[in-house]
C-alpha positions as CSV (number, residue, x, y, z in Angstrom):
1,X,-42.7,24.1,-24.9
2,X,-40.8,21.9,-22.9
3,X,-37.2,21.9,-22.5
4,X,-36.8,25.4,-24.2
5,X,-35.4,27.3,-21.4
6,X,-32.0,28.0,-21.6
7,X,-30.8,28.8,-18.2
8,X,-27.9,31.1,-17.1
9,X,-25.1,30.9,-14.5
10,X,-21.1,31.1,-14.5
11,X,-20.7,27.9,-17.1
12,X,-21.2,28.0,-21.0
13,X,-22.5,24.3,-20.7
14,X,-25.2,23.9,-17.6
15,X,-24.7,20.6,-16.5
16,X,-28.3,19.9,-17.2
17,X,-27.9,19.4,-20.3
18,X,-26.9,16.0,-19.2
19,X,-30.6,14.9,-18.1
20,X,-32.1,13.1,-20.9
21,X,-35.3,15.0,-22.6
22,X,-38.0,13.6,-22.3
23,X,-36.7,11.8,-19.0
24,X,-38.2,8.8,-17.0
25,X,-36.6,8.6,-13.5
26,X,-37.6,5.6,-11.6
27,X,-37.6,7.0,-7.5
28,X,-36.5,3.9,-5.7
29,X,-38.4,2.0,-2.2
30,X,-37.3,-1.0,-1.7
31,X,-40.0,-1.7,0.8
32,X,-42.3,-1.2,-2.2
33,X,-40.5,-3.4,-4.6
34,X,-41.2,-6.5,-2.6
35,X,-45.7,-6.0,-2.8
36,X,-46.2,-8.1,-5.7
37,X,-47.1,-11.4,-5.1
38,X,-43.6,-13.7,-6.0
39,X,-41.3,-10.9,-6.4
40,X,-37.8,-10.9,-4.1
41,X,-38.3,-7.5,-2.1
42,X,-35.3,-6.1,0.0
43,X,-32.1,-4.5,-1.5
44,X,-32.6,-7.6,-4.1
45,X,-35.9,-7.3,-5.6
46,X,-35.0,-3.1,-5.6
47,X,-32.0,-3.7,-7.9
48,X,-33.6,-6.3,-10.1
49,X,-36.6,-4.3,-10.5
50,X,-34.5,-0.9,-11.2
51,X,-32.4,-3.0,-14.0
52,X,-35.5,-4.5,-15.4
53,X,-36.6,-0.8,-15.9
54,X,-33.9,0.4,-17.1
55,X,-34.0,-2.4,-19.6
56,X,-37.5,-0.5,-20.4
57,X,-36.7,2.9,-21.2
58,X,-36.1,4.5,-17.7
59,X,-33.0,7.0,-18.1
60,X,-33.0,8.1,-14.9
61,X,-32.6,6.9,-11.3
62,X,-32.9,8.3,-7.7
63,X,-32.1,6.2,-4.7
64,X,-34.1,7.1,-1.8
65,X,-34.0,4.9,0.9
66,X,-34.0,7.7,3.8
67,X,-34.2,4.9,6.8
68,X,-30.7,3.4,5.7
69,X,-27.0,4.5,7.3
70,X,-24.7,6.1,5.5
71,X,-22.5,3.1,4.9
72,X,-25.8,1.3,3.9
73,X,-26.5,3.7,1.4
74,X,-23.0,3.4,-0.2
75,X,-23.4,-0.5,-0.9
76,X,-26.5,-0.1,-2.2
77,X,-25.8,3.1,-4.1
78,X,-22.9,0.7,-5.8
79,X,-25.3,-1.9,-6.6
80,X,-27.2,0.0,-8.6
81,X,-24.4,2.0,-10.1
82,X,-23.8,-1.3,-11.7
83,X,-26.8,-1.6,-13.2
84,X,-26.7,1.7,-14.4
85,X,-23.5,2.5,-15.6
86,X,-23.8,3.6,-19.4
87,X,-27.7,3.2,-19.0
88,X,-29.1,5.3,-16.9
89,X,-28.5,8.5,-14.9
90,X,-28.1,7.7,-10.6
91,X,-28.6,10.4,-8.2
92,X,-28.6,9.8,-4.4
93,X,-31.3,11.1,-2.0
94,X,-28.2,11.8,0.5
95,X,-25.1,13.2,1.3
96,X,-22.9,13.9,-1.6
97,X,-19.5,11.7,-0.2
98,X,-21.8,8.8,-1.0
99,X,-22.7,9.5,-3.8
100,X,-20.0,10.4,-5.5
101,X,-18.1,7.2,-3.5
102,X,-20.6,5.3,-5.4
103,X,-19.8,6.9,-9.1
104,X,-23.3,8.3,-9.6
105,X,-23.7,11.0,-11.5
106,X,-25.6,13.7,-8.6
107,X,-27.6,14.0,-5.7
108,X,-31.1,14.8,-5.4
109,X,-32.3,17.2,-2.2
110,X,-35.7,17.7,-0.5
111,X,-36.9,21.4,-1.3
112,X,-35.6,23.1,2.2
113,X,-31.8,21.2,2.0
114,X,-29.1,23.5,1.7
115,X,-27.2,23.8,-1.3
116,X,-24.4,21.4,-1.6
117,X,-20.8,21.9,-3.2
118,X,-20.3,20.3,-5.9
119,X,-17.3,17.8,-6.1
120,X,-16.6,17.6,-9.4
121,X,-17.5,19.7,-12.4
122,X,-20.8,18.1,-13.8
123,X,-22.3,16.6,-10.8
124,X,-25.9,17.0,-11.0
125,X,-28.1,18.4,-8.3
126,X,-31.4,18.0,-8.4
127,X,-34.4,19.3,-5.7
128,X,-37.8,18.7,-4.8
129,X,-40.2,21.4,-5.1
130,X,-43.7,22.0,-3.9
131,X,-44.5,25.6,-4.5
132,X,-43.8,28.0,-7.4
133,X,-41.8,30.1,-4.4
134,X,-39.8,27.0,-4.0
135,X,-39.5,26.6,-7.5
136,X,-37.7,29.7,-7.8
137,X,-35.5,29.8,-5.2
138,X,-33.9,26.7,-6.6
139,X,-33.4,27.8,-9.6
140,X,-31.3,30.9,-8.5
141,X,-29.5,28.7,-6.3
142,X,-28.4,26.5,-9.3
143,X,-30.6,23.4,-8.9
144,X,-29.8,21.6,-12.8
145,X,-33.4,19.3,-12.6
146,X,-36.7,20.1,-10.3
147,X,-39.0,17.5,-9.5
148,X,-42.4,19.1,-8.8
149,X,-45.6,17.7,-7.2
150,X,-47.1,15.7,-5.9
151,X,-49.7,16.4,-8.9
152,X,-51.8,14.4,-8.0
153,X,-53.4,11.5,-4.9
154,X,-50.4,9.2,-4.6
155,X,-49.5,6.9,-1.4
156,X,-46.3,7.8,-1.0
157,X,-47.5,11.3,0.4
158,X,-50.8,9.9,2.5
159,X,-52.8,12.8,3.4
160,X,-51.4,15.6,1.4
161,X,-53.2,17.6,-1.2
162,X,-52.2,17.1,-5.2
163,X,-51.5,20.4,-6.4
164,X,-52.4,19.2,-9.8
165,X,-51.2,20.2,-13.1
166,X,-50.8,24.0,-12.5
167,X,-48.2,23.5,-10.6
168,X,-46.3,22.1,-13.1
169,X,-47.6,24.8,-15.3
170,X,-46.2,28.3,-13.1
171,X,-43.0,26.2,-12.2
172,X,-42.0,25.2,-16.2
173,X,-42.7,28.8,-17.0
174,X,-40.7,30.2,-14.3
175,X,-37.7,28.2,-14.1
176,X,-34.8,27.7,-16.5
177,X,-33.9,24.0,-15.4
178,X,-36.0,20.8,-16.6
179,X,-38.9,19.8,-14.5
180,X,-40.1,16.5,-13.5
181,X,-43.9,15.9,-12.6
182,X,-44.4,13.8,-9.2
183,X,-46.9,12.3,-7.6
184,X,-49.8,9.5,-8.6
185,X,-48.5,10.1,-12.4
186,X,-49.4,6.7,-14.9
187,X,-48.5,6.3,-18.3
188,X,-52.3,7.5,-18.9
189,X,-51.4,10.7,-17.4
190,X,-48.3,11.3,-18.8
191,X,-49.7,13.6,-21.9
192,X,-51.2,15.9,-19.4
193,X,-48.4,17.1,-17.7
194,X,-46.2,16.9,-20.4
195,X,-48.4,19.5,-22.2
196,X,-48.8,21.2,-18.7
197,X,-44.8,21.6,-19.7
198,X,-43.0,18.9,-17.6
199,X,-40.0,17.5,-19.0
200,X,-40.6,14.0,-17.8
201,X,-42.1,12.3,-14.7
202,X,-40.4,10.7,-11.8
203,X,-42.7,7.6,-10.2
204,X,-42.2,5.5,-8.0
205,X,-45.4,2.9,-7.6
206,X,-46.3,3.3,-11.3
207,X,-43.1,1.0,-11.9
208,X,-42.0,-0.5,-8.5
209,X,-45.6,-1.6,-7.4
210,X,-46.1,-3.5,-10.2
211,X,-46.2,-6.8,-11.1
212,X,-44.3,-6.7,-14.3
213,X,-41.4,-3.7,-13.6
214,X,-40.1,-3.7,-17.1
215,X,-43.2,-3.7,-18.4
216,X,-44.6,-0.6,-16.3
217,X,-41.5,1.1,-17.5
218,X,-41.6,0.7,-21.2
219,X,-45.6,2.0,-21.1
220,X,-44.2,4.5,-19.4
221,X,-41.7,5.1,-21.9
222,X,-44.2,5.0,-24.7
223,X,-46.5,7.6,-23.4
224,X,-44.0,10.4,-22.4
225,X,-42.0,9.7,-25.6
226,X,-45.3,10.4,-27.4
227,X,-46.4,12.7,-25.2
228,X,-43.2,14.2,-25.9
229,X,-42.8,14.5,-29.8
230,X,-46.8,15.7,-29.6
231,X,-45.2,19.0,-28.5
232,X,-42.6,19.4,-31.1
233,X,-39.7,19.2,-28.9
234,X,-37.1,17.4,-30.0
235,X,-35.5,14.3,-27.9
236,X,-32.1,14.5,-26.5
């Protein structure tokens, strides 16, 4: 069942237990944010379309905007702190000065980035996974979220193979920390991987490339929260 595991490690209280169950993170390109027709796109359109999801039911951000500077990063990182602050969870796809310069609550890493030091006690850090190898070796290194995938065809990741839902299946039975499914997920395929044992999804199109941002999200919401309570797990 999904988010049973109970992890292990040095602290009576794993900081995952922070990340929200069943959880909605909303991966962040602003490029992406500016494709439907009248929307504001740049650092602009990103932050209203992150707060509009929010607004929806997302409980979780990542800000990946790998192209930007450091300093870049920070200001925008701040911008969306404050439309997440008592909301929503905000990890940065970066170094760990920014993000904790900015107030969010973690970082998020691609699957071969080295483990970080944490700066404070609580600081979430989440990885990207694509194997049930990697999958393991971040959970012995103390990763406190995996996002796995991509499950299935998705743009974001033009010419790779979807691993599909059995990925999601050896990494949930594997690993102690909560896993996220990745890659092409809709709120029509939400149930899937949640009974595949994924702990939530993490999109990015599904919400950003849409024409009504709120709107994508709180589908989104609906189906994973239904998906969710389908399994007999209970919501935190």
């Amino acid at each position: 069942m999904p988010g049973d595991s109970g992890g292990s490690g040095s602290s009576l209280t794993p900081s995952w237990v922070r990340l929200p169950l069943p959880c909605l993170m909303v991966v962040s390109d602003r490029a992406l944010a500016a494709l439907p027709a009248g929307r504001q796109g740049g650092q602009d359109g990103l932050v209203a379309s992150v707060e509009a999801a929010v607004g929806a039911g997302a409980d979780a951000v990542q800000l990946r905007e790998k192209d930007l500077a450091d300093r870049e990063l920070l200001t925008l990182a701040r911008r969306l702190r404050a439309v997440t602050r008592e909301r929503a969870l905000l990890v940065v796809n970066g170094p760990p000065a920014v993000a904790e310069a900015a107030g969010a609550d973690g970082v998020h890493l691609p699957e071969g980035a080295p483990m970080p030091t944490r700066p404070r006690p609580g600081f979430l850090v989440g990885r990207s996974v694509h194997s049930l190898e990697a999958a393991r070796r971040a959970g012995a290194e103390g990763a406190d979220y995996l996002i796995a995938g991509p499950v299935y065809e998705t743009l974001s990741h033009p010419g790779v193979a979807p691993a599909g839902v059995a990925l999601i299946e050896d990494v949930a039975a594997a690993v102690c920390p909560p896993v996220l499914a990745i890659g092409g997920v809709t709120a029509e395929r939400v149930g899937e991987v949640v009974r595949a044992g994924a702990s939530g999804v993490a999109v990015i199109s599904a919400v950003l490339g849409q024409p009504d941002p709120g709107a994508a999200a709180g589908a989104l919401r609906r189906a994973l929260d239904s998906a969710w309570a389908a399994t007999g797990a209970v919501r935190r």
